[in-house]
N, CA, C and O of each residue as an XYZ file, in Angstrom:
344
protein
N     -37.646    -10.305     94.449
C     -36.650    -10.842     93.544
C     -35.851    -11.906     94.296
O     -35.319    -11.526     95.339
N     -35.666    -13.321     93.889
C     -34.498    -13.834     94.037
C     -33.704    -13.536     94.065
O     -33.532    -12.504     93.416
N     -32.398    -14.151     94.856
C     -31.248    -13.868     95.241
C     -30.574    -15.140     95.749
O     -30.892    -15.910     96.654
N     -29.399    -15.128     94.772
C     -28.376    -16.513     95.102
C     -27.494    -15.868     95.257
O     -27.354    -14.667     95.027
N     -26.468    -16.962     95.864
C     -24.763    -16.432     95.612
C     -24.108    -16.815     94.309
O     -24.591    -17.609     93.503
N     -22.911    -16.145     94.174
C     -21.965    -16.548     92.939
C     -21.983    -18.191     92.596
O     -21.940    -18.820     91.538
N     -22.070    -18.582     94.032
C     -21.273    -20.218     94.169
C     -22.675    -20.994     93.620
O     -22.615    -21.910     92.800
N     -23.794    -20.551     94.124
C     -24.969    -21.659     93.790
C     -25.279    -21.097     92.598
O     -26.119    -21.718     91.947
N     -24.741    -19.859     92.002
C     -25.439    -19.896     90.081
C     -24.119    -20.388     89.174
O     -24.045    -20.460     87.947
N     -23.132    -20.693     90.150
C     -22.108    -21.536     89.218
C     -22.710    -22.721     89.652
O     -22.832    -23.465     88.679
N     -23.072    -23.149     90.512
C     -22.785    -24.998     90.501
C     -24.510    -25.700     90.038
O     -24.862    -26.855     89.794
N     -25.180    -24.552     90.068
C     -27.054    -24.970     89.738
C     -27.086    -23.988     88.308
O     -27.960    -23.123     88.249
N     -26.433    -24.092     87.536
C     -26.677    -22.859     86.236
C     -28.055    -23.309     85.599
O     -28.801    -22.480     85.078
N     -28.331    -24.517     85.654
C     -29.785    -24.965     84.922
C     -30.650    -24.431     85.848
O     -31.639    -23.957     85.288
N     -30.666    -24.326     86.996
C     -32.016    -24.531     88.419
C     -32.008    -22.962     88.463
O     -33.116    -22.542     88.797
N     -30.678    -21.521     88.117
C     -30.671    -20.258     87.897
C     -31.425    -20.290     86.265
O     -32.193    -19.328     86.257
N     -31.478    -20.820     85.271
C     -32.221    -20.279     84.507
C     -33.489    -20.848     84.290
O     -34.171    -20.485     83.332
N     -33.952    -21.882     85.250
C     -35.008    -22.171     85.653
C     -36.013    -21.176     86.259
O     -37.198    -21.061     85.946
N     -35.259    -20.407     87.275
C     -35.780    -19.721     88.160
C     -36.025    -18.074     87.266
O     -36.713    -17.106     87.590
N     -35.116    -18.307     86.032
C     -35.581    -16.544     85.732
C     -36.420    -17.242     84.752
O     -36.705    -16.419     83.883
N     -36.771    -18.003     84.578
C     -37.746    -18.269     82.865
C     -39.216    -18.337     83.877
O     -40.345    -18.184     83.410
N     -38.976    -18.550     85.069
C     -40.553    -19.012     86.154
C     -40.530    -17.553     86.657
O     -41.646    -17.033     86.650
N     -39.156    -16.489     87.248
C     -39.780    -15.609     87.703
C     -39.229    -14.444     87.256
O     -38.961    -13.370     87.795
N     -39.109    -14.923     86.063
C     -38.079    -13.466     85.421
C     -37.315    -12.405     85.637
O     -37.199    -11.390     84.951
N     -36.749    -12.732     86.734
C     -35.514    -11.881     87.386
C     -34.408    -12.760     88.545
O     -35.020    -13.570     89.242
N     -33.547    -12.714     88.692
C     -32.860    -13.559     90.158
C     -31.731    -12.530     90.011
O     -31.306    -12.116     88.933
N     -31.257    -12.136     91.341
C     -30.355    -11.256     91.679
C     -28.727    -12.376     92.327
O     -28.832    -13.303     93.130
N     -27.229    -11.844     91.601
C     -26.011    -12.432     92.313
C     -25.656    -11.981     92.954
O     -25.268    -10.812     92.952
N     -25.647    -12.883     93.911
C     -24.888    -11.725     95.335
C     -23.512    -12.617     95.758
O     -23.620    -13.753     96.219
N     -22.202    -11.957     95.542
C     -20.928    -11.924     96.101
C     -20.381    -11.624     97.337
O     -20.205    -10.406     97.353
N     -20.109    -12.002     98.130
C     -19.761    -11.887     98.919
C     -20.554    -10.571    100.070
O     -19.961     -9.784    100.807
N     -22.119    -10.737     99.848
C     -23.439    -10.092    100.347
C     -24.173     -8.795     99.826
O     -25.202     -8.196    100.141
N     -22.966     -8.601     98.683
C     -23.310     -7.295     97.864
C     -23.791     -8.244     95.950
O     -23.156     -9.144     95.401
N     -25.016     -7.579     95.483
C     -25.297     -7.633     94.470
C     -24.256     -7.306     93.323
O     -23.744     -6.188     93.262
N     -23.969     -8.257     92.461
C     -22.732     -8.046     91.270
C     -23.893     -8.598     89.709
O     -23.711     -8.306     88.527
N     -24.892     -9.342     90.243
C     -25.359     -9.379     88.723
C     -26.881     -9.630     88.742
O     -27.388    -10.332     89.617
N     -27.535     -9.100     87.854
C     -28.936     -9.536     87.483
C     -29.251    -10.304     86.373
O     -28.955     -9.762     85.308
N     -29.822    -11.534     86.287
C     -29.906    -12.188     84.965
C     -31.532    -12.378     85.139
O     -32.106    -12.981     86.045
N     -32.380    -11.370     83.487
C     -33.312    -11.212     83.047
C     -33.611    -12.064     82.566
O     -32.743    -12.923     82.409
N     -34.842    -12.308     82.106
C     -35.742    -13.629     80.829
C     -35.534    -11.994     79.927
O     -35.143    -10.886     80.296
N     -36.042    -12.575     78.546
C     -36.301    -11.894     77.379
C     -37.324    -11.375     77.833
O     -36.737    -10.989     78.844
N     -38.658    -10.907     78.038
C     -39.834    -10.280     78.761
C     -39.627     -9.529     79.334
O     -40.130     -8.410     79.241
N     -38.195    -10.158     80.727
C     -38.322     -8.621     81.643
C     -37.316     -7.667     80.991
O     -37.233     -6.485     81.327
N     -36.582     -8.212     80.078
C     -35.461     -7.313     79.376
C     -36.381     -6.615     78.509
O     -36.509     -5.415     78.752
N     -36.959     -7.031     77.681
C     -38.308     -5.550     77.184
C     -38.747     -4.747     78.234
O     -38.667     -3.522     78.146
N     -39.321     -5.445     79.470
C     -39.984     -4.440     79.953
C     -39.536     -3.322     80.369
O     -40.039     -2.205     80.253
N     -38.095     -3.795     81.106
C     -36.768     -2.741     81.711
C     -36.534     -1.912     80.569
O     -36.222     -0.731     80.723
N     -36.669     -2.478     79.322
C     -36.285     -1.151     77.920
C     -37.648     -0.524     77.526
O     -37.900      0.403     76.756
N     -38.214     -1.076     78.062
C     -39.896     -0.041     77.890
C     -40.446     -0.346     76.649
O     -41.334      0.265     76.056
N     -39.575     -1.786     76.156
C     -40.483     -2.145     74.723
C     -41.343     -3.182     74.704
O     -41.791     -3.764     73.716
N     -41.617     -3.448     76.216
C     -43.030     -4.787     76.403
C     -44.157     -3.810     76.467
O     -44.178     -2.597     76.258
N     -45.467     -5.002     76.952
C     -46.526     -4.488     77.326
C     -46.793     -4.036     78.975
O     -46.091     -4.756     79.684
N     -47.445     -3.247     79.633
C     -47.363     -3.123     80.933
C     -47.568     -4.323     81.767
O     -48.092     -5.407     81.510
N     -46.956     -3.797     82.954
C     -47.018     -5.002     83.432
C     -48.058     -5.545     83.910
O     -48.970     -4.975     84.509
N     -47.937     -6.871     83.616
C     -49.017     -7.689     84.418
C     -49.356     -8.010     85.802
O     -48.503     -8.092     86.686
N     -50.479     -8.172     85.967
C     -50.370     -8.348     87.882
C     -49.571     -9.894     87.959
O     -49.260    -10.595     86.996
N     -49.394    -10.122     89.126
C     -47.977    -11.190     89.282
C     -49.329    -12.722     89.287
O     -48.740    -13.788     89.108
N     -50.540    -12.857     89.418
C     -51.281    -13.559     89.167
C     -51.367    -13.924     87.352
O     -51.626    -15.087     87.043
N     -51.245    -13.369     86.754
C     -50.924    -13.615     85.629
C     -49.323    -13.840     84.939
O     -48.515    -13.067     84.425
N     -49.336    -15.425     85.242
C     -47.651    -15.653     85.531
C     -47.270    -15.857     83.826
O     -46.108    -15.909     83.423
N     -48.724    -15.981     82.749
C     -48.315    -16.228     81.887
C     -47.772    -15.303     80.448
O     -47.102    -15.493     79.434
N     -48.699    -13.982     81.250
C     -48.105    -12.465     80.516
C     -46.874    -12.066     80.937
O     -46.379    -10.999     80.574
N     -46.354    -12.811     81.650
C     -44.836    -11.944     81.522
C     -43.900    -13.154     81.922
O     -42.684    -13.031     82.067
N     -44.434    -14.060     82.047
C     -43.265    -15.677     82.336
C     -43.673    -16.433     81.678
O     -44.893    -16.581     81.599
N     -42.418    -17.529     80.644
C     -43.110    -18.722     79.753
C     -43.212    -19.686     80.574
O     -43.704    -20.552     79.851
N     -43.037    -20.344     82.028
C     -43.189    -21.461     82.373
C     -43.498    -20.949     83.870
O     -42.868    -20.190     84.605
N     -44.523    -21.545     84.018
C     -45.282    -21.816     85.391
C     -44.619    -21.811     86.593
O     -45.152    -22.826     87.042
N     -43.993    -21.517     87.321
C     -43.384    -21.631     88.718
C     -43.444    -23.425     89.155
O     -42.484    -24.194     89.192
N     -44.607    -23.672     89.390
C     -44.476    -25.311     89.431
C     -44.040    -25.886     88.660
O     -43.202    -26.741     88.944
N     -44.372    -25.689     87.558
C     -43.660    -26.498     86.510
C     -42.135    -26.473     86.648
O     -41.384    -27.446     86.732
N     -41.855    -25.299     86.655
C     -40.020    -25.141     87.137
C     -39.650    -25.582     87.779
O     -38.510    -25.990     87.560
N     -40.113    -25.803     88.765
C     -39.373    -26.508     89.545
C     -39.938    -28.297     90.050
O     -39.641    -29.035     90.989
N     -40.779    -28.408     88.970
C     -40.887    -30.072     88.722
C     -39.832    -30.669     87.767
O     -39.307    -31.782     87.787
N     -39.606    -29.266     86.633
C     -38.153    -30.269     85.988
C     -37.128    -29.791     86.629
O     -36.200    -30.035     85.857
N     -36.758    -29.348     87.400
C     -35.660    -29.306     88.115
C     -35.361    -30.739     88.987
O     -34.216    -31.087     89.275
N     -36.508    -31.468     89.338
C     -36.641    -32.553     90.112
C     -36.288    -34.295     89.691
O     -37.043    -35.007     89.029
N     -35.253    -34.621     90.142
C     -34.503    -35.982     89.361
C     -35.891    -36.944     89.063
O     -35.929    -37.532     87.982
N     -36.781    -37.068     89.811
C     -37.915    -37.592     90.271
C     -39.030    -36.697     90.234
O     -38.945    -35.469     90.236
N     -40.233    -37.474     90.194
C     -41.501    -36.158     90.035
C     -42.014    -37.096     91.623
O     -42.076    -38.325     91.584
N     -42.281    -36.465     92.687
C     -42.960    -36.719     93.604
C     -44.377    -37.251     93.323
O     -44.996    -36.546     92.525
N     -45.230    -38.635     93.922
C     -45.812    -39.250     93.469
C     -47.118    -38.761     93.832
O     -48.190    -39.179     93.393
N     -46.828    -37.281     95.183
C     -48.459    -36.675     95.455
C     -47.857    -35.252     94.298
O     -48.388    -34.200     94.653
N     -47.001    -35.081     93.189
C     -47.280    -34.234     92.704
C     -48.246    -34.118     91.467
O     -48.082    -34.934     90.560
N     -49.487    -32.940     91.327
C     -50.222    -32.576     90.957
C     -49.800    -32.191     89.505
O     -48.890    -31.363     89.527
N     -50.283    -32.629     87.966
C     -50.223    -32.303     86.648
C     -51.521    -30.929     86.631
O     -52.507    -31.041     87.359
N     -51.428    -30.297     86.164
C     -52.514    -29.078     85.818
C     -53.037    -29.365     84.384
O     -53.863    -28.613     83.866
């Protein structure tokens, strides 16, 4: 699981829900102790036991709507010119 501080999911709030829609969980950590978990819709079923089982983590698309690369290509002001389209 990811893990930011308070300060970088206040000042990156787009690049934190970037990161749970690519890896469906990121953990807040305050002052080195955990204060919050912010779920995608997927892992919030799964935690209530009303998804499907889980998927192996190779299958990023049964339980995440956007690709890990992809996330963090729109996070990017610029698309790097050796970066790869799928």
């Amino acid at each position: 699981m990811k893990r930011v501080t308070a300060s970088q999911a206040k000042n990156n709030f787009g690049g934190l829900l970037d990161d749970v829609a690519a890896l469906g969980c990121v953990e807040i950590v305050k002052h080195g102790r955990p204060v919050a978990v912010v779920l995608s819709p997927r892992a919030l079923e799964d935690a209530r036991g009303l998804g499907r089982a889980q998927a192996p983590k190779e299958a990023w698309g049964e339980t995440h709507m956007i690709p890990p690369g992809k996330a963090r290509a729109a996070r990017m002001v610029s698309t790097p010119s050796d970066f790869d389209e799928e």
